[in-house]
DRENDO-1510 file (C-alpha; in Angstrom, 1 decimal, always signed):
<recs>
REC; n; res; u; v; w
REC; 1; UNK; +97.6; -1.8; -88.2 .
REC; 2; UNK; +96.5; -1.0; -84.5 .
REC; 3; UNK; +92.6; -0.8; -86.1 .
REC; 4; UNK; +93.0; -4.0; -88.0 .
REC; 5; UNK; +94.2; -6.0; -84.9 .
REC; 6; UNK; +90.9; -4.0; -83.1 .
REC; 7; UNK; +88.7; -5.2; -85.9 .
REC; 8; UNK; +89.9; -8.8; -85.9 .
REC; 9; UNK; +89.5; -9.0; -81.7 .
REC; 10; UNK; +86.0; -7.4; -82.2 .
REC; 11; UNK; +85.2; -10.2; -84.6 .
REC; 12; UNK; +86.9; -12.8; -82.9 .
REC; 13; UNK; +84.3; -11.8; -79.8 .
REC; 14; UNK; +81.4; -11.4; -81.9 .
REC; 15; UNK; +81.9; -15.0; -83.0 .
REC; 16; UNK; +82.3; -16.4; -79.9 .
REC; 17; UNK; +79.6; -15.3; -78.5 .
REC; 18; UNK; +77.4; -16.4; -81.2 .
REC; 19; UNK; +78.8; -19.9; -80.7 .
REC; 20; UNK; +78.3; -19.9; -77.1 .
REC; 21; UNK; +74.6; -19.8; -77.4 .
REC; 22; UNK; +72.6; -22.7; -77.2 .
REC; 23; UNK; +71.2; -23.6; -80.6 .
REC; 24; UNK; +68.0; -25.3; -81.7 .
REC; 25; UNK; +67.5; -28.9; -81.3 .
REC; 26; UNK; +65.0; -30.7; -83.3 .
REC; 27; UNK; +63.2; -32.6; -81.2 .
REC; 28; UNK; +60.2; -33.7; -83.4 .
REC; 29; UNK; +59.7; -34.1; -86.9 .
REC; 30; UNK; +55.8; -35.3; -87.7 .
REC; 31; UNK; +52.9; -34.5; -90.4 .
REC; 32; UNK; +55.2; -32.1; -91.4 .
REC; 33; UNK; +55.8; -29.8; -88.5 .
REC; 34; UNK; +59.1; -29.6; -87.2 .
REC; 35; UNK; +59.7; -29.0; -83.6 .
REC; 36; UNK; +63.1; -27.4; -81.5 .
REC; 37; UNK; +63.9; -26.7; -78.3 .
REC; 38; UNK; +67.3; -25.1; -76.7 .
REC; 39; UNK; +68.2; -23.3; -73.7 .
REC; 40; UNK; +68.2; -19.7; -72.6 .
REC; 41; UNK; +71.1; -18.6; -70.2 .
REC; 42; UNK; +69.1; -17.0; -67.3 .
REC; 43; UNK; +66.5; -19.2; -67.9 .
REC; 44; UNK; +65.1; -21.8; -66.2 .
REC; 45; UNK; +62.1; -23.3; -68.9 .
REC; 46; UNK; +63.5; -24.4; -72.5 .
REC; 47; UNK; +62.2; -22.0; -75.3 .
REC; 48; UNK; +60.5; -23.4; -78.5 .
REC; 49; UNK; +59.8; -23.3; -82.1 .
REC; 50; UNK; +57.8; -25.1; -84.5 .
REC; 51; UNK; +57.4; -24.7; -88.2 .
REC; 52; UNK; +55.1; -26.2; -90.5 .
REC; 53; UNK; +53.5; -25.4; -94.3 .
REC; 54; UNK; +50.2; -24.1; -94.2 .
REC; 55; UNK; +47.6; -24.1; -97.2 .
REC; 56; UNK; +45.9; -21.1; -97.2 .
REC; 57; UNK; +46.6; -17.3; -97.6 .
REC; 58; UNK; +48.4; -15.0; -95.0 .
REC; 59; UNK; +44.4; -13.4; -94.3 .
REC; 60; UNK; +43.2; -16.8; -93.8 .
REC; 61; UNK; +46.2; -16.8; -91.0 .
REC; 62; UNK; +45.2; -13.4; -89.5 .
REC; 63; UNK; +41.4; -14.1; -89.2 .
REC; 64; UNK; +42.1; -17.7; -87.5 .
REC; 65; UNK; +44.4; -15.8; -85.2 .
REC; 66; UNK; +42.4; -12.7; -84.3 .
REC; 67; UNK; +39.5; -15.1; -83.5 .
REC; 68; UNK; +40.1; -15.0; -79.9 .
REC; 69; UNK; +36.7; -16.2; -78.8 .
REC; 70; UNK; +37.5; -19.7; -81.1 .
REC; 71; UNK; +40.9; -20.0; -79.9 .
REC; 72; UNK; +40.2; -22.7; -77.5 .
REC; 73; UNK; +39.2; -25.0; -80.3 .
REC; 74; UNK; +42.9; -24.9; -81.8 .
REC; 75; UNK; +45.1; -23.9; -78.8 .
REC; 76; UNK; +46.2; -26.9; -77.2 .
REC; 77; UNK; +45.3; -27.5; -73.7 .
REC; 78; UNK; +43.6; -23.5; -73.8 .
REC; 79; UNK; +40.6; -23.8; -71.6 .
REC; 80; UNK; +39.0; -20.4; -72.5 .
REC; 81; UNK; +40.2; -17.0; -74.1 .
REC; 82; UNK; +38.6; -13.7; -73.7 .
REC; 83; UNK; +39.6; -10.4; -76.1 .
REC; 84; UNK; +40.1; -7.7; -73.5 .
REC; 85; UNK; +41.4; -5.1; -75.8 .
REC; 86; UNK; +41.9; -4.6; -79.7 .
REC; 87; UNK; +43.1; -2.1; -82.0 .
REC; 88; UNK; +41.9; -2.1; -85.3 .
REC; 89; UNK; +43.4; -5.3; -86.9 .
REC; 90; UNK; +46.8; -4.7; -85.9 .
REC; 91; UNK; +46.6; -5.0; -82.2 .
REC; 92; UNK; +44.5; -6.7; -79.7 .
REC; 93; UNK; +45.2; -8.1; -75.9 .
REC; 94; UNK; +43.4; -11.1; -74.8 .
REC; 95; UNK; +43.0; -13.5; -71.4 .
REC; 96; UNK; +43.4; -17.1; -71.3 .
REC; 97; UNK; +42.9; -19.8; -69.3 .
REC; 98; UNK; +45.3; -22.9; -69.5 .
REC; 99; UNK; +45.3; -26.8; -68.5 .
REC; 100; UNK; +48.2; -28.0; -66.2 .
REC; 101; UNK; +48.5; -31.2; -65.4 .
REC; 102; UNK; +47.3; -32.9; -62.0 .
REC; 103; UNK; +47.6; -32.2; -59.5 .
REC; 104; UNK; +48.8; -28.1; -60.4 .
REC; 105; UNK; +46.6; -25.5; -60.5 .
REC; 106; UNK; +45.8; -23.9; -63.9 .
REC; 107; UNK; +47.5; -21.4; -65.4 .
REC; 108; UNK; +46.6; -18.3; -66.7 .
REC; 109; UNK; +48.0; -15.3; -68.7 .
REC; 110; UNK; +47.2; -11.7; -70.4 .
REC; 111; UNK; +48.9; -11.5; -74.3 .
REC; 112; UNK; +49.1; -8.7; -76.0 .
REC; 113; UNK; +49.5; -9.8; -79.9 .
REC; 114; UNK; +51.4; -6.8; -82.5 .
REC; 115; UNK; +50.7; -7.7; -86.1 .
REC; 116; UNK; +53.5; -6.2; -88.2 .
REC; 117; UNK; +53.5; -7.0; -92.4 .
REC; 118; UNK; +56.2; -6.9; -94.7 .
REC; 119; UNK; +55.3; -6.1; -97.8 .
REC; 120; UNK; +58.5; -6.6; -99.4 .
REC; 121; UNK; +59.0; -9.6; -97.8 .
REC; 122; UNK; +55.5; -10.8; -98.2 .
REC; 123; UNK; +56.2; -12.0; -94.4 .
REC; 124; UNK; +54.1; -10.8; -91.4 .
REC; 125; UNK; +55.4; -10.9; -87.9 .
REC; 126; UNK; +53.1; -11.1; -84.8 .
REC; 127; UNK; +54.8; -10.2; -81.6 .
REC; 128; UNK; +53.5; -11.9; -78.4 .
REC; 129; UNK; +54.4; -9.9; -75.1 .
REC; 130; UNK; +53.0; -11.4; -72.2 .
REC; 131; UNK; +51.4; -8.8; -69.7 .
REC; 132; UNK; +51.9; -9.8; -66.1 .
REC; 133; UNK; +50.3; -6.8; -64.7 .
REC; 134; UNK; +47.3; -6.2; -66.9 .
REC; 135; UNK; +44.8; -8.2; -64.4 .
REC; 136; UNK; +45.0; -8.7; -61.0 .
REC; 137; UNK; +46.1; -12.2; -60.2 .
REC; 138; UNK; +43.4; -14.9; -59.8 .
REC; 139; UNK; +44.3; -16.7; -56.7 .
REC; 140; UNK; +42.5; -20.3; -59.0 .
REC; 141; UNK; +45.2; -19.7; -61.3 .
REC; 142; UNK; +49.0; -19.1; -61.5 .
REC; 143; UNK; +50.2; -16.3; -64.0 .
REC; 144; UNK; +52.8; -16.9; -66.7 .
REC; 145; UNK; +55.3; -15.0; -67.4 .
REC; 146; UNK; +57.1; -15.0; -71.2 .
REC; 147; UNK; +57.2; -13.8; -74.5 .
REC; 148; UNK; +57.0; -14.9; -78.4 .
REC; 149; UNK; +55.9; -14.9; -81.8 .
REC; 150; UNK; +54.7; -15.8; -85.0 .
REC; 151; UNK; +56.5; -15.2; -88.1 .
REC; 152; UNK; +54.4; -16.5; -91.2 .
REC; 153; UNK; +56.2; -16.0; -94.8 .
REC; 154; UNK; +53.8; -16.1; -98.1 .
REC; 155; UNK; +55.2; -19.0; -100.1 .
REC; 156; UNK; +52.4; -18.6; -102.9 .
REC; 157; UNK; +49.1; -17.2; -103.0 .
REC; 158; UNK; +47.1; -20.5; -101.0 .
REC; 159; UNK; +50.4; -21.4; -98.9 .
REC; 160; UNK; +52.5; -19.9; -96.5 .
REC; 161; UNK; +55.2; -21.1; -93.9 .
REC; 162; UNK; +54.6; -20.8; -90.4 .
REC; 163; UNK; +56.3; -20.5; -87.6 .
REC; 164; UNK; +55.6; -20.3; -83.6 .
REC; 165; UNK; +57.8; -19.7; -80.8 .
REC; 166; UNK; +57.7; -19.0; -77.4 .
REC; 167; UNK; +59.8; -18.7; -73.9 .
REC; 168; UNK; +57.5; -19.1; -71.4 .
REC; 169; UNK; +57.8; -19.6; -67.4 .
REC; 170; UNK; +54.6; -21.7; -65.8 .
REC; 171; UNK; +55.3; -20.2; -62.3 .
REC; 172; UNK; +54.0; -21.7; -59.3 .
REC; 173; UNK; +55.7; -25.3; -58.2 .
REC; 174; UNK; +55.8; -27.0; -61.5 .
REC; 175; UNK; +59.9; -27.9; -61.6 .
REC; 176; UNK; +61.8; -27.3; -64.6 .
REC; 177; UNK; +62.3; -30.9; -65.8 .
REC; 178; UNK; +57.9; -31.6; -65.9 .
REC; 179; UNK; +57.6; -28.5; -67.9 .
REC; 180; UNK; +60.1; -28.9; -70.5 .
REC; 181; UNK; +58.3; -31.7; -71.1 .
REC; 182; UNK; +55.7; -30.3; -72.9 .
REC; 183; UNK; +58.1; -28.1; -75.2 .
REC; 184; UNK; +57.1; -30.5; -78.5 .
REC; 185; UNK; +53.7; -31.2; -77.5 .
REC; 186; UNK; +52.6; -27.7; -77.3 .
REC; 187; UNK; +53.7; -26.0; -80.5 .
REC; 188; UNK; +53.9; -29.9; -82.4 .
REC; 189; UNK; +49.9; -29.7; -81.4 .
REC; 190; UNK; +49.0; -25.5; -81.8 .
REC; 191; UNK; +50.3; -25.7; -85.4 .
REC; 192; UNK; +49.1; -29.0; -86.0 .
REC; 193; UNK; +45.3; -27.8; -84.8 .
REC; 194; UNK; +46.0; -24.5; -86.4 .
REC; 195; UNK; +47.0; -26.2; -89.9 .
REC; 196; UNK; +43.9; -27.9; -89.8 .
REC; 197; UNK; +41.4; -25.5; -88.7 .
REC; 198; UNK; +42.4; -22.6; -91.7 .
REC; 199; UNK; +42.6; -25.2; -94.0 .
REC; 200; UNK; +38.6; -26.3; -93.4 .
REC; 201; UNK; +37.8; -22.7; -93.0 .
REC; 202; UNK; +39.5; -21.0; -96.0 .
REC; 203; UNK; +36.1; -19.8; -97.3 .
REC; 204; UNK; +35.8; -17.0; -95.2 .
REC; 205; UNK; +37.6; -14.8; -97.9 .
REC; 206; UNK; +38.6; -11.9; -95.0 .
REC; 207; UNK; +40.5; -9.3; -96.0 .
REC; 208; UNK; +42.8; -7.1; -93.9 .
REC; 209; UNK; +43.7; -3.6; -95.0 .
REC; 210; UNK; +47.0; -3.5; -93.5 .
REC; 211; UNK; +48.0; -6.6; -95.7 .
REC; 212; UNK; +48.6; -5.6; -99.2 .
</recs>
């Protein structure tokens, strides 16, 4: 008796703190890419996700993403992006420079990306840790701080679904309310930019080993 009444507190608990998190909030639902938002406790900036259908295969997604040096051309509001660092294809740590509105100073940030496949699963998981300490600070910009990922699950052999998520904090003087602003355009325009660029460039037929 005395471990079933321990079971059903532990349970009782567990529930409500699940409950008492904040969940996602759709906040935009356009050419097929659906944004959320919610809050963090201990955290100041909202987190987001977006999720869209992509047509194209998961090494179509790698290559676009590994492609630091293009990344500007998709990444919205990215200025610049430089690889620093890779490890073969399942591992690389890159600088980029970011637009913030006037009159702020830019932003700028060091991300390390962890590719991690699934094979059962057919889902591939890229981990975005955000490494404050990598570079010294460049007094033109502000570093972020934050963290994130990708999460892209083969639907069929030319589509997958994609999400993108992230918790980031903009530093400097930008308050809380301007910045949570920007938590639908950002990933609303990244997946919509990324969407479009693998599906104009799916003739690159790359490969990756670690992909089966």
């Amino acid at each position: 008796m005395k471990n079933i009444v321990v079971l059903i507190f532990f349970l009782v608990v567990q529930n409500s703190y699940l409950f008492s998190q904040a969940e996602w909030v759709l906040n935009r639902n356009t050419d097929g890419i659906k944004v959320y938002s919610k809050d963090l406790e201990g955290y100041q900036f909202k987190s987001f996700k977006a999720i869209t259908t992509i047509n194209g295969s998961i090494h179509d997604f790698v290559f676009t993403l590994a492609d630091i040096a293009n990344f500007p051309k998709w990444g919205h509001q990215i200025k610049s992006a430089t690889i620093l660092e890779k490890t073969g294809d399942t591992l690389q740590i890159y600088y980029s420079i970011a637009k913030a509105p006037f009159p702020y100073k830019d932003r700028d940030g060091i991300y390390l990306n962890r590719f991690k496949w699934d094979s059962d699963a057919k889902t591939l998981t890229v981990e975005i840790e955000v490494l404050n300490d990598y570079l010294e600070p460049n007094e033109k910009y502000i570093r972020v701080k934050g963290y994130g990922y990708w999460k892209t699950v083969v639907v069929s052999e030319n589509k997958m679904e994609v999400t993108f998520s992230m918790q980031i904090d903009p530093g400097g003087s930008i308050p809380s309310w301007l910045a949570n602003l920007f938590v639908d355009g950002t990933p609303f325009n990244t997946l919509l930019n990324l969407k479009n660029t693998i599906e104009a460039n799916k003739e690159n037929n790359f490969k990756f080993d670690f992909i089966d």
